[in-house]
C-alpha positions as MATLAB code, in Angstrom:
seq = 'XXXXXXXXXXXXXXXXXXXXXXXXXXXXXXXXXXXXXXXXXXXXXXXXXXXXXXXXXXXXXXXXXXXXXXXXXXXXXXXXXXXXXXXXXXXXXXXXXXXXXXXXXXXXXXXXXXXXXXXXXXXXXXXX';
ca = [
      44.824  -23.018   83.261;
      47.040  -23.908   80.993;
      47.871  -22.724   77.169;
      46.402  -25.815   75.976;
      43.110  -25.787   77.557;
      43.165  -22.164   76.970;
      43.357  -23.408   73.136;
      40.616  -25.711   73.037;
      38.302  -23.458   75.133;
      39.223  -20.969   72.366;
      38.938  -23.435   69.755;
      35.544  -25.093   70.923;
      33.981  -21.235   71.473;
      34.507  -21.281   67.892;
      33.778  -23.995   66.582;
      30.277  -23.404   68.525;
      30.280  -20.128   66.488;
      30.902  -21.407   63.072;
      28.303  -24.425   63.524;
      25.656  -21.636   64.504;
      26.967  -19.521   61.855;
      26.205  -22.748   59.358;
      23.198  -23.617   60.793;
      21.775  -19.938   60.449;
      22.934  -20.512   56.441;
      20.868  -23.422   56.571;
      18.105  -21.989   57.462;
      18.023  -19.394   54.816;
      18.556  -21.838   52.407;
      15.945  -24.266   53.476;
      13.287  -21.051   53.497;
      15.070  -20.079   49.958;
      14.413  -23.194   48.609;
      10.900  -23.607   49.793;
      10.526  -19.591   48.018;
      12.029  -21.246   44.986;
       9.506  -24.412   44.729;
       6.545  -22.438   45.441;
       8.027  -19.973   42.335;
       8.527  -22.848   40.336;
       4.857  -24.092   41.010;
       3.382  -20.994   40.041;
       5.085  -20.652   37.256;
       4.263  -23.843   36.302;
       0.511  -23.605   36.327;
       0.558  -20.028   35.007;
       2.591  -21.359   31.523;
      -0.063  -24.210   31.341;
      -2.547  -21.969   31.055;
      -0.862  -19.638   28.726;
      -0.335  -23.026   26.427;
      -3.299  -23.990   26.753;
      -4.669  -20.439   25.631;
      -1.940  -20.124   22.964;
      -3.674  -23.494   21.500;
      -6.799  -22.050   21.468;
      -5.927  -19.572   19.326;
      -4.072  -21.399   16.808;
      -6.522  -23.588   16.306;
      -8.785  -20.800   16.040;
      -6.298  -19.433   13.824;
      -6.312  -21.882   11.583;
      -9.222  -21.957   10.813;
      -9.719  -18.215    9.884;
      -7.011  -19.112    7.541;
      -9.035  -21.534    6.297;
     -11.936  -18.966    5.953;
      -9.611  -16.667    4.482;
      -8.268  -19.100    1.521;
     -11.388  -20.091    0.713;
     -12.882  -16.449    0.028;
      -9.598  -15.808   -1.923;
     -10.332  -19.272   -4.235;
     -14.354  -17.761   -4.336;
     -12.912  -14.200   -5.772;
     -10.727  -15.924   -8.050;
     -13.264  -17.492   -9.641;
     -15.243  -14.788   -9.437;
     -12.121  -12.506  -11.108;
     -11.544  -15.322  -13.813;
     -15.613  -14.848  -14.901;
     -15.810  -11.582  -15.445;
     -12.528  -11.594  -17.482;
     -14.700  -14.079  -19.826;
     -17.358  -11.935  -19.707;
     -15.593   -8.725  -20.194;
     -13.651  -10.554  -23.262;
     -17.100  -12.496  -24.389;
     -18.514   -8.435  -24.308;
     -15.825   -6.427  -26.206;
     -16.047   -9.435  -29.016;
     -19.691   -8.622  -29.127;
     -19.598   -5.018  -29.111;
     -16.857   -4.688  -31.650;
     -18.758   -7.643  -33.892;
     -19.271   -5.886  -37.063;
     -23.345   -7.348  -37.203;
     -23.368   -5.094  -33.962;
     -22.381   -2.093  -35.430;
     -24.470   -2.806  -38.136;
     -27.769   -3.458  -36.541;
     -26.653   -0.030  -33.863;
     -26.262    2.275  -37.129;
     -29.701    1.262  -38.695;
     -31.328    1.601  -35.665;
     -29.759    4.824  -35.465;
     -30.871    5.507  -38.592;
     -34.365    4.831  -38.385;
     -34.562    6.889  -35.105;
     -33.343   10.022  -37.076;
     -35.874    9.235  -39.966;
     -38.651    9.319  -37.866;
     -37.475   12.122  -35.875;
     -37.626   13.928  -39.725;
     -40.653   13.035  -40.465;
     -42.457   14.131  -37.295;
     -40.742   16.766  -35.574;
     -42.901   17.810  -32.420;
     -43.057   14.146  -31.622;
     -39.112   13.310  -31.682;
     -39.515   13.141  -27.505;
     -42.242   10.638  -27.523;
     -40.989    8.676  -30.016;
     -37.268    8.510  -28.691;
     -39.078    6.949  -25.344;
     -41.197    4.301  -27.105;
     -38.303    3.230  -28.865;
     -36.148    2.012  -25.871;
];
């Protein structure tokens, strides 16, 4: 045999190796990629659901906002009235007639209480 065919023996032994060694990465690759796509699928179905869910709860979400806004509009309301009605209520208890009519009722209690003085209990209850 000669140095040439001694080459190409050589050469064709490895060329034989490399194309095995490429077809072995070809493999992996086809059975990584097939790993990948199946990833990608689950993944896929698991984020629909989780946007579907998410969704859900914002609509849901809304409308406790909704709820929310509307109880706060009720209570100010609510607030605003009894401001008025405090205010309408100190006018009326500071309204001089009002202290007048409180004093003579006052009054009359005490007279009667001086007139009768073992019936000042029983009196003091039929008056209210």
């Amino acid at each position: 045999m000669s140095a040439a065919d001694w080459a190409a023996a050589t050469l064709g032994v490895s060329v034989a190796i490399l194309v095995g060694g490429l077809l072995v990465v070809l493999l992996l690759l086809v059975a990584t990629l097939r790993n990948l796509r199946r990833s990608i699928d689950d993944l896929r179905s698991e984020s629909v659901a989780a946007l579907d869910e998410m969704r859900e709860l914002t609509h849901e979400a809304a409308g406790e906002v909704d709820r929310v806004g509307a109880v706060l509009d009720a209570a100010d309301i609510v607030g605003q009235r009894l401001d008025g009605a405090s205010k309408l209520a100190a006018r009326t208890v500071s309204s001089p007639v009002v202290k007048a009519l409180a004093l003579g009722t006052g009054t009359r209690r005490a007279v009667r209480r001086m007139r009768r003085p073992g019936a000042s209990d029983r009196s003091s209850r039929s008056d209210r």
